[in-house]
Every structure is written in structure tokens, then in C-alpha cells.
C-alpha positions as CSV (number, residue, x, y, z in Angstrom):
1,X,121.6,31.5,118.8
2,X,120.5,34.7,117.3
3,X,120.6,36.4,120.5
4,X,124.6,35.3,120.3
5,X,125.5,36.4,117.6
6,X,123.7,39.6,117.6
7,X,125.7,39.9,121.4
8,X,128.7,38.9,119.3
9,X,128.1,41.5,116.6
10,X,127.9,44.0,119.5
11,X,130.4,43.4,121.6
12,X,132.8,43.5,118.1
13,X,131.5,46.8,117.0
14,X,132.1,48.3,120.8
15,X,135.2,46.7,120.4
16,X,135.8,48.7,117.3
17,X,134.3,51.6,118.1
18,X,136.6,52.1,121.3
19,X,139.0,51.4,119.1
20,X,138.5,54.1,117.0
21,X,138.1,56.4,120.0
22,X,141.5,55.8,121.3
23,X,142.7,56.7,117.4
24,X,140.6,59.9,117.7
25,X,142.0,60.7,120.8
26,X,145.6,59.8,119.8
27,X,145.0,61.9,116.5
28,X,143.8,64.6,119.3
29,X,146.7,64.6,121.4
30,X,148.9,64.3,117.9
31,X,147.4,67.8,116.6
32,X,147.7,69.2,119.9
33,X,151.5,68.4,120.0
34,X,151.7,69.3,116.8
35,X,150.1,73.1,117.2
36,X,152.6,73.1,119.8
37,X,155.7,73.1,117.9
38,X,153.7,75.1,115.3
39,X,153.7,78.0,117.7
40,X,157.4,77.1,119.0
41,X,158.6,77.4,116.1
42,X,156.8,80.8,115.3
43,X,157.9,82.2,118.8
44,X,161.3,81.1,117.3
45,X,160.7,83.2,114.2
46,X,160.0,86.7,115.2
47,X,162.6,86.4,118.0
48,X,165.0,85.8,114.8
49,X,162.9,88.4,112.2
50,X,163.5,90.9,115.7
51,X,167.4,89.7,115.8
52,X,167.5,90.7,111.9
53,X,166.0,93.9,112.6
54,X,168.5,94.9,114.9
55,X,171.5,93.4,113.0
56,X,170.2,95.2,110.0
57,X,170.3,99.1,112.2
58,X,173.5,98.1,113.6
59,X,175.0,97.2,109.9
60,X,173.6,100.4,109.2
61,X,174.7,102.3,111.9
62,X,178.5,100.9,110.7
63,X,177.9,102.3,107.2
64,X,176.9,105.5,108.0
65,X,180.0,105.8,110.7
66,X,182.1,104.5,108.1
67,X,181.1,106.6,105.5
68,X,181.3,109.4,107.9
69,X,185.2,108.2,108.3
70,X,185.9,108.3,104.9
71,X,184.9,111.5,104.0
72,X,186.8,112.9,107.3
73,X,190.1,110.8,106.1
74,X,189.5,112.4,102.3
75,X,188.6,115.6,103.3
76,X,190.2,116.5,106.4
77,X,193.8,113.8,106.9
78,X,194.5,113.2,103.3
79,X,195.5,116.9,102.5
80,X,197.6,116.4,105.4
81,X,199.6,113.6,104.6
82,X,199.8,114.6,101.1
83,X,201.3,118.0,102.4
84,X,204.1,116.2,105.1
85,X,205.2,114.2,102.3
86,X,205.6,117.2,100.1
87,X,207.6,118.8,103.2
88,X,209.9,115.7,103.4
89,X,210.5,115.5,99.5
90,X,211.2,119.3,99.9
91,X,213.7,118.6,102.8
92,X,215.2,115.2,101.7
93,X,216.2,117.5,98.0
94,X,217.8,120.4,100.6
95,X,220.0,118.3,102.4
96,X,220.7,116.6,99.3
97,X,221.9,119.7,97.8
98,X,224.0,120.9,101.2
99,X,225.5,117.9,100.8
100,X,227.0,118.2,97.3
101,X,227.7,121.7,98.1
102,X,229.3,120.5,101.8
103,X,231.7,117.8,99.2
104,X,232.3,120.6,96.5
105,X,233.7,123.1,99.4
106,X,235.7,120.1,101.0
107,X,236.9,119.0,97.9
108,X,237.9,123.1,96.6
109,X,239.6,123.3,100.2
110,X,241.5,120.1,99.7
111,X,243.0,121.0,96.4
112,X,243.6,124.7,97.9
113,X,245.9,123.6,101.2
114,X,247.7,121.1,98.3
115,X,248.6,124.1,96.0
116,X,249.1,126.2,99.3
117,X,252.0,123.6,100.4
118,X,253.3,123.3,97.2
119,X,253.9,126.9,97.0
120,X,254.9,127.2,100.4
121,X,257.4,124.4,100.4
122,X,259.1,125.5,97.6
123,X,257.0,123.9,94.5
């Protein structure tokens, strides 16, 4: 009977022991899948730190055009603008004043041919 169970206690601990070797191997192919997405994900992350790279020269590629702009539209088209508007306040007053002078020589004229044919008619 000894024999038994000692050929009992043996087959049990092979038993357990390719037991545990099918959880080593498990916990094998588990890390291996595992380093796997480790190094997808880290592939992932420099194509995206490369992508922020380039979106950061592009954003400063804008700046600098659009600072460029500015100082263009303040130094060169403001003084411009600023100058047409002066020419159209300057024109908008003449014709203002042409037109009061145009109603004060209508209205002298007027009251002229009235005393004219007054004194013509016999007034």
C-alpha cells in the first residue's frame, strides 16, 4: 500500500506541477501580449510627440506670418486709409460748401428777377 500511495502522491504532484506549467506559460504568453501593447502604444506616442512637433512649427509659422501682416497693415495700409478718409472728409466739407453757396446764388437770383419784374411791370 505504500507503493500506492507514494504512486498517488506522484501522480498528484505531476498533476500539480503541469498545472503550474500551463500557469507559467499562460503568465508567458500574458507578458508577451502585454509588451506588445506596451510597444504599440509607444509607437503611438512618438508618431503623436512627431504630430505635435509639426503642429507646433506650423502654429509658429502662422505667428510669425501674422505678425508679419500686422506690422505691414500698421505700417504700410493704415496711413493709407487714414489719408482717403481725410480726402473724403475734405471733399464731403467742399461740396458741402458749393452747395450752400449753389442755394445762396439761387436764392440772390430769385429775389433779383422778382425786384426786376416789379420794376419792370410797373411796381
Amino acid at each position: 500500500m505504500t507503493d500506492d500511495n507514494t504512486q498517488r502522491s506522484l501522480g498528484r504532484l505531476e498533476g500539480q506541477m503541469s498545472e503550474v506549467l500551463t500557469m507559467l506559460k499562460a503568465s508567458g504568453d500574458s507578458r508577451a501580449r502585454l509588451h506588445e501593447r506596451v510597444d504599440e502604444v509607444s509607437d503611438r506616442l512618438g508618431k503623436i510627440e512627431g504630430d505635435i512637433g509639426i503642429s507646433a512649427q506650423v502654429d509658429v509659422q502662422v505667428r510669425e506670418r501674422l505678425d508679419a501682416f500686422d506690422a505691414k497693415l500698421t505700417n504700410d495700409v493704415m496711413p493709407t486709409i487714414n489719408e482717403v478718409k481725410r480726402w473724403k472728409i475734405t471733399g464731403v466739407t467742399v461740396l458741402a460748401m458749393v452747395g450752400m453757396a449753389g442755394a445762396a446764388i439761387g436764392s440772390f437770383l430769385w429775389w433779383a428777377w422778382d425786384v426786376i419784374v416789379q420794376k419792370w411791370s410797373g411796381g
